[in-house]
C-alpha positions as CSV (number, residue, x, y, z in Angstrom):
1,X,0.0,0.0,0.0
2,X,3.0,2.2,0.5
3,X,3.1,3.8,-2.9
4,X,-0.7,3.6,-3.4
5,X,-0.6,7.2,-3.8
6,X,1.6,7.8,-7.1
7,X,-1.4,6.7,-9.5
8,X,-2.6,9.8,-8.4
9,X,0.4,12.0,-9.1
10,X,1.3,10.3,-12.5
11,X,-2.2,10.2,-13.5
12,X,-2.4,14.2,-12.5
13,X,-0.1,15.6,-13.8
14,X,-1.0,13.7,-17.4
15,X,-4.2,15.2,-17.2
16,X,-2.4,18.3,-17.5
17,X,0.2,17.5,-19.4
18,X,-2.3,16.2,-22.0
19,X,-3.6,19.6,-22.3
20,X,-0.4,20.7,-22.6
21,X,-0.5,22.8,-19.3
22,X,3.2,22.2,-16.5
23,X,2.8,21.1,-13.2
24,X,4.8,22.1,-10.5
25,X,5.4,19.4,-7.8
26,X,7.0,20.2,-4.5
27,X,8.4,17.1,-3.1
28,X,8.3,18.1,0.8
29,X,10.2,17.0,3.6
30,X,9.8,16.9,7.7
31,X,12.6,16.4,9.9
32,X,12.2,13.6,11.9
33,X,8.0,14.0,11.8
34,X,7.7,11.2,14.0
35,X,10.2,12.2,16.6
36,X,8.3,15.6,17.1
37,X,4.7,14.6,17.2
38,X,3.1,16.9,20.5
39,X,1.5,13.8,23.1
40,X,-0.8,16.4,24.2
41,X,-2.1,17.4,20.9
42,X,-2.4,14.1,19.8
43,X,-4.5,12.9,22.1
44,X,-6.2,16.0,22.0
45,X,-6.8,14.6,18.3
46,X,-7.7,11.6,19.0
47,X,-10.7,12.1,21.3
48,X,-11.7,15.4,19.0
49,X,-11.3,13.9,15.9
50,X,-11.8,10.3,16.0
51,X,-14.3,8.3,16.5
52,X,-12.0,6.1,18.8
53,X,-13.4,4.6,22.3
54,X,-11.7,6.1,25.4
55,X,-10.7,3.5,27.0
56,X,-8.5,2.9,23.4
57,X,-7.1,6.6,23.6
58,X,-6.0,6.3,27.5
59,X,-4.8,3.2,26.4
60,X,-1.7,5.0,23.8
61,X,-1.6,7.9,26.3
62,X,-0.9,5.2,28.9
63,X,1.2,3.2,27.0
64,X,3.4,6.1,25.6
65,X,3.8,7.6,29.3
66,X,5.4,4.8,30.6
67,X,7.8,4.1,28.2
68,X,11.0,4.2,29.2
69,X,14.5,4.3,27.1
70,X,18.1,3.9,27.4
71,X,21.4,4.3,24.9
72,X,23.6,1.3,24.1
73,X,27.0,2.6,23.5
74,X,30.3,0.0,23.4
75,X,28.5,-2.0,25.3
76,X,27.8,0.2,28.7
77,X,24.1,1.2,28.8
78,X,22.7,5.0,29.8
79,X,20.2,5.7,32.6
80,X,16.8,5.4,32.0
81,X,14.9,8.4,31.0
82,X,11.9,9.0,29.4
83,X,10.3,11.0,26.2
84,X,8.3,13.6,26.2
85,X,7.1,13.5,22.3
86,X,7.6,11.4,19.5
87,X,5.9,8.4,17.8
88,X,7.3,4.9,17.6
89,X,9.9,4.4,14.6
90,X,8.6,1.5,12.7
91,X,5.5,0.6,14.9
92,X,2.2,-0.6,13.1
93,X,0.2,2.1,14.7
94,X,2.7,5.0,13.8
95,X,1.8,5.7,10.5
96,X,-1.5,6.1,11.5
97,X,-1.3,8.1,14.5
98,X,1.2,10.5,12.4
99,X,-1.6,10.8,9.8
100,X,-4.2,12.4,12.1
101,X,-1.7,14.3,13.5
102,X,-1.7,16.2,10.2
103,X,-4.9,15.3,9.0
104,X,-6.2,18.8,9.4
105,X,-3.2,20.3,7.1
106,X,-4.3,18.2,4.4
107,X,-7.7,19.2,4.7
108,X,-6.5,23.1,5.2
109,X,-4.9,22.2,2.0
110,X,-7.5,21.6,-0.3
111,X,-10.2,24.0,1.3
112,X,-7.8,26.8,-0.6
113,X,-9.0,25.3,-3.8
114,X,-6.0,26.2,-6.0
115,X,-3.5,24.2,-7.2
116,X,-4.6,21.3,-9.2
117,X,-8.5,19.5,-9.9
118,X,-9.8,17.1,-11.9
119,X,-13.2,17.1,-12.7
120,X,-13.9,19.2,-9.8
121,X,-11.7,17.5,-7.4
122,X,-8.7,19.2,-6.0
123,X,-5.5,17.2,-6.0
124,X,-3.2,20.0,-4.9
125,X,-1.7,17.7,-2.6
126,X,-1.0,13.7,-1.9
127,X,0.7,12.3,1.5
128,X,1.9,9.0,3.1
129,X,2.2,9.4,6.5
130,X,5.2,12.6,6.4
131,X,6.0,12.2,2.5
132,X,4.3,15.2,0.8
133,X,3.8,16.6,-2.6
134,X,2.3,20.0,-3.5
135,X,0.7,19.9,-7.1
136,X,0.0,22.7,-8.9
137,X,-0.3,24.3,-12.7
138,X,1.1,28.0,-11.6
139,X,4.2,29.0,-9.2
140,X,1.7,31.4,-7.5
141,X,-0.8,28.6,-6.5
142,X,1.9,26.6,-5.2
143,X,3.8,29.9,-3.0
144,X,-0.2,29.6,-1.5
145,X,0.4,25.9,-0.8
146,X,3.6,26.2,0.5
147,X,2.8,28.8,3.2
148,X,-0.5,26.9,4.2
149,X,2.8,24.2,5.2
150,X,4.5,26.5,6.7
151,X,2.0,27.9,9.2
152,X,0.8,24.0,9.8
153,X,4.3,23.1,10.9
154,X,5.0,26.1,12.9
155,X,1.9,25.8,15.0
156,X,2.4,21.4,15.5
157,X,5.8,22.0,16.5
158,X,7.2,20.6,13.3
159,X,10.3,21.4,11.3
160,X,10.5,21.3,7.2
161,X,14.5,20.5,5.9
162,X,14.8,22.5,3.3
163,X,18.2,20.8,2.3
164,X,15.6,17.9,1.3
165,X,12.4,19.3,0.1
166,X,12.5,19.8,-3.8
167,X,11.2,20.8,-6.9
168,X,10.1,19.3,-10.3
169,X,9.3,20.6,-12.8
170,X,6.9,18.5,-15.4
171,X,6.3,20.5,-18.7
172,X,3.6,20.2,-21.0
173,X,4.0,18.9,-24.5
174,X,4.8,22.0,-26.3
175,X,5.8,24.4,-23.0
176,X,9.0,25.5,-22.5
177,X,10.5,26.2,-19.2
178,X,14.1,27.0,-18.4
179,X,14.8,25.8,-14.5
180,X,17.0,29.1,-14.8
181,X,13.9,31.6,-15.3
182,X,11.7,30.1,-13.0
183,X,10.4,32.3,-10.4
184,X,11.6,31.0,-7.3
185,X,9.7,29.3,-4.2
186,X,10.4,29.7,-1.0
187,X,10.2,27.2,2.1
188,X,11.1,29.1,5.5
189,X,13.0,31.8,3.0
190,X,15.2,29.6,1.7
191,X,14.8,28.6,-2.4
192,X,13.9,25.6,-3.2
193,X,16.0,23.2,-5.3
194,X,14.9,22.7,-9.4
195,X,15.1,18.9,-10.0
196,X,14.7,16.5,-13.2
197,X,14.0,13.4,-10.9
198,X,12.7,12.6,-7.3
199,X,12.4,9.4,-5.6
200,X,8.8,9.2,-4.3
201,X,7.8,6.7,-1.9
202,X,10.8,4.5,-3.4
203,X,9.2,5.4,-6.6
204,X,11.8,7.4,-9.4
205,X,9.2,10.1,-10.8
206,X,11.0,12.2,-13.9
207,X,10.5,15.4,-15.3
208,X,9.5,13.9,-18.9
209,X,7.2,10.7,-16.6
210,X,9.5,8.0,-18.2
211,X,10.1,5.0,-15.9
212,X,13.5,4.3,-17.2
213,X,15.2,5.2,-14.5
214,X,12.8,3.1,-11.9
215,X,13.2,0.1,-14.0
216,X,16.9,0.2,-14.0
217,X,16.3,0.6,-10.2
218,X,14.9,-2.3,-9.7
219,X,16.9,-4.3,-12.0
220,X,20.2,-3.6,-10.1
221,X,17.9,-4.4,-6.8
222,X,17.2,-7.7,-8.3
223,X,20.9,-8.3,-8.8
224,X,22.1,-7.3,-5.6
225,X,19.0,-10.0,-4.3
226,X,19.7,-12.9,-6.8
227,X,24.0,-12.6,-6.3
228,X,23.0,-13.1,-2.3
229,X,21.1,-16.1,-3.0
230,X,23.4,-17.5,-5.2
231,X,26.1,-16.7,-3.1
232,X,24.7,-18.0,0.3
233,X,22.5,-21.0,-0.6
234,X,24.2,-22.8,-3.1
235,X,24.2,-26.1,-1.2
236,X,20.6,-25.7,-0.6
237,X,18.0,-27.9,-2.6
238,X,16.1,-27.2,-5.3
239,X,12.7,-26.3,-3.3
240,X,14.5,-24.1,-0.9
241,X,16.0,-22.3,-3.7
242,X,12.7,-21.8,-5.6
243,X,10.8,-20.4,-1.9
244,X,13.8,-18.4,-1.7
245,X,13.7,-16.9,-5.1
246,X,10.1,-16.4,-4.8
247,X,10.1,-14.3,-1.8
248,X,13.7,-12.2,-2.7
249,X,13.4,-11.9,-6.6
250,X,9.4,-11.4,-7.5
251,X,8.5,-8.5,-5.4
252,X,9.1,-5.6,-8.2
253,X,8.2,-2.8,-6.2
254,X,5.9,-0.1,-8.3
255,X,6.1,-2.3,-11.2
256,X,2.3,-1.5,-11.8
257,X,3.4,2.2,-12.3
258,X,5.8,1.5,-15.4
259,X,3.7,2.7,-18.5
260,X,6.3,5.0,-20.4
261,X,9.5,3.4,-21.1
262,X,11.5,2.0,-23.9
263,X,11.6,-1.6,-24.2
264,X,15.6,-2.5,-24.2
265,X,14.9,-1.4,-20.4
266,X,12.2,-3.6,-19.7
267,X,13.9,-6.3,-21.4
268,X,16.9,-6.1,-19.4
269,X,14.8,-6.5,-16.1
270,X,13.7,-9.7,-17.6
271,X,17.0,-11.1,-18.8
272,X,18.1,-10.6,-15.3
273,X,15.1,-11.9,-13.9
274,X,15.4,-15.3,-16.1
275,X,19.3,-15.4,-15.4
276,X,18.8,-14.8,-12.0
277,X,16.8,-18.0,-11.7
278,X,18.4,-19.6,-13.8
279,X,21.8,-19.2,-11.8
280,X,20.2,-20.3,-8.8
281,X,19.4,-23.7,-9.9
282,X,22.4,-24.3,-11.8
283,X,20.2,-24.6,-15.1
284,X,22.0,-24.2,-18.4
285,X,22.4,-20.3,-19.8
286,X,19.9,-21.1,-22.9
287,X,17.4,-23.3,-21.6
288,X,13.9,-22.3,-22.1
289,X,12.5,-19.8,-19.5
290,X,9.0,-20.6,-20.1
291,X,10.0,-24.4,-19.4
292,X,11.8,-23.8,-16.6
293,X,9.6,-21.7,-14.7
294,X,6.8,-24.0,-15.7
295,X,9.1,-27.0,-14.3
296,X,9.2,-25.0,-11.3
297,X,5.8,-23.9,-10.7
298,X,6.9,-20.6,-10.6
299,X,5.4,-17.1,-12.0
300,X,7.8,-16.1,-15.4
301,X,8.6,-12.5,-15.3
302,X,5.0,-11.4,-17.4
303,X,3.3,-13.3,-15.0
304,X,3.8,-11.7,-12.2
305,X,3.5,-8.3,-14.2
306,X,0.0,-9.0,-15.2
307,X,-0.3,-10.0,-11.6
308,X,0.9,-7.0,-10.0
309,X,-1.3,-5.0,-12.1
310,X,-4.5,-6.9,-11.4
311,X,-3.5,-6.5,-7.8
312,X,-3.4,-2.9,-8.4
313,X,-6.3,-2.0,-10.2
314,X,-8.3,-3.9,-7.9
315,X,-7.0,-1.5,-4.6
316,X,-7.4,1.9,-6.4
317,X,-11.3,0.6,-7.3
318,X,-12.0,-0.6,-4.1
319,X,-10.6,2.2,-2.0
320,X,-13.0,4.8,-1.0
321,X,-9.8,7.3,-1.6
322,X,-11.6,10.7,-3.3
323,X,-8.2,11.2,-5.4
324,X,-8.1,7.3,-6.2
325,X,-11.5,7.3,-7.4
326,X,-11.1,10.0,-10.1
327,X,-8.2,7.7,-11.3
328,X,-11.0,4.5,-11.2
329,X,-13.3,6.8,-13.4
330,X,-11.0,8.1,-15.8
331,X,-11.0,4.7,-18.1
332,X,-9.1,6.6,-20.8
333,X,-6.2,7.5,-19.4
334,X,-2.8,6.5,-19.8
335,X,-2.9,4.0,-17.1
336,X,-6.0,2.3,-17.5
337,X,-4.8,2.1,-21.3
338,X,-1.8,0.4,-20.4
339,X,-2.8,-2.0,-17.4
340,X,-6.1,-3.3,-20.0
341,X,-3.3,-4.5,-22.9
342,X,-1.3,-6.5,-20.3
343,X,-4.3,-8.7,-20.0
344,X,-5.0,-8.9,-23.6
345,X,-3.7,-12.4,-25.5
């Protein structure tokens, strides 16, 4: 579900792009969010703003109250002391609790009702827990955006790193834009960086929305995985190998975003993909992929493709999202266009 949300930030800006208009995304960034989350005000939240049980809100405000936590240094461990804010790094509820905490900025956001819409529904902004993007067709719109941030932050007790926060560009099919010219914006006074690329939610988004780039990604991940494998469980049997393989090599993460990119890209992923298993069973170089993931009972590389996709296109119509729905409704987009001719023989 992590990168659930850049349908809706590829699919929006093609909207605009199609009608040859430029979007300007700011790519924002919060210094350690979690860490600086207010106890008080969230549980102020939670009881104002949730339809949560009590006894479930005194439970966190318990729970977080008592915690207690030391530092492990050469082997000599600090006194115990305790913390005063801050969410739990990698606990389920985290991302959660993090969201309501700045629920009410997203709404603040698009009550302004600039930036970017689609058929009448603004998508001026797009979060995962403290990953942000601003989206907007007109520097001024976004300056609007951006202070709406900064006001939000200032009043939670939360810090924007501007060293991190970016901005990209994506033109429309006949604009022109030098990064040069570009008036600039400002987050706490300092200008933002112009940038070509920006790694969204693990995601490589471009200025020109090819997926090169995330495709190459994920085929050097896949040979960093597959060398391990080979490397560590070559004594291991054949069944082993296969569970392995299945659970290190077939995860392709935002593979059901790649719609733009040239095919000696996509083909490499696949050679590597077929080597990879092939390597880790000892098979011959040119044996038949098809026969040897069918041997195997294993998903070849289209497969899981088509399988990905399906998986996809099944959460952005089934989620009650108001941003993923105008992506479910728009049949003739890009996207839709592209998932429907995977599944066509």
């Amino acid at each position: 579900m992590a990168f659930i949300g850049d349908p809706g930030l590829k699919h929006t800006v093609r909207y605009y792009s199609d009608r040859k208009t430029p979007v300007f995304a700011c790519f924002l960034d919060l210094s350690k969010a979690f860490d600086l989350v207010s106890y008080n005000r969230l549980w102020q939240k939670l009881y104002e703003e949730t339809s949560l049980p009590g006894e479930l809100v005194e439970l966190f405000r318990f729970w977080y109250g008592h915690q207690t936590n030391v530092v492990k240094w050469a082997g000599s461990l600090s006194d115990e002391y305790r913390l005063e804010c801050g969410v739990r790094q990698g606990g389920l509820t985290s991302p959660r609790l993090f969201s309501l905490y700045v629920n009410r900025l997203i709404e603040e956001l698009s009550n302004t009702m600039v930036g970017c819409s689609i058929n009448g529904t603004f998508v001026n902004n797009i979060s995962y827990a403290d990953d942000m993007v601003l989206l907007s067709p007109s520097i001024d719109a976004l300056r609007t955006l951006v202070g709406v941030c900064e006001r939000y932050a200032e009043a939670q007790g939360l810090k924007y790193n501007v060293s991190k926060s970016e901005l990209l560009v994506f033109r429309g099919r006949t604009v022109q834009l030098d990064d040069q010219m570009l008036p600039p914006v400002r987050l706490n006074g300092t200008p933002l960086k112009v940038v070509r690329e920006f790694k969204y939610l693990g995601h490589w988004v471009t200025a020109s929305l090819k997926d090169d780039v995330d495709v190459e990604r994920e085929r050097r991940a896949l040979a960093v995985r597959s060398n391990m494998l080979i490397r560590r469980f070559a004594r291991c049997t054949s069944n082993v190998k296969i569970t392995l393989f299945k659970a290190y090599c077939q995860s392709f993460y935002t593979c059901s975003l790649w719609i733009n990119f040239t095919q000696k890209t996509y083909s490499a992923l696949r050679v590597q993909y077929n080597n990879a298993f092939r390597m880790l069973l000892g098979l011959p170089r040119y044996c038949s992929a098809s026969g040897m993931f069918a041997e195997a009972r294993t998903d070849g590389f289209h497969a899981i493709m088509r399988k990905r996709v399906a998986s996809l296109v099944r959460r952005v119509r089934g989620s009650a999202n108001s941003l993923l729905a105008t992506v479910a409704d728009r049949i003739d987009g890009a996207f839709w266009e592209y998932w429907s001719s995977l599944h066509v023989y």
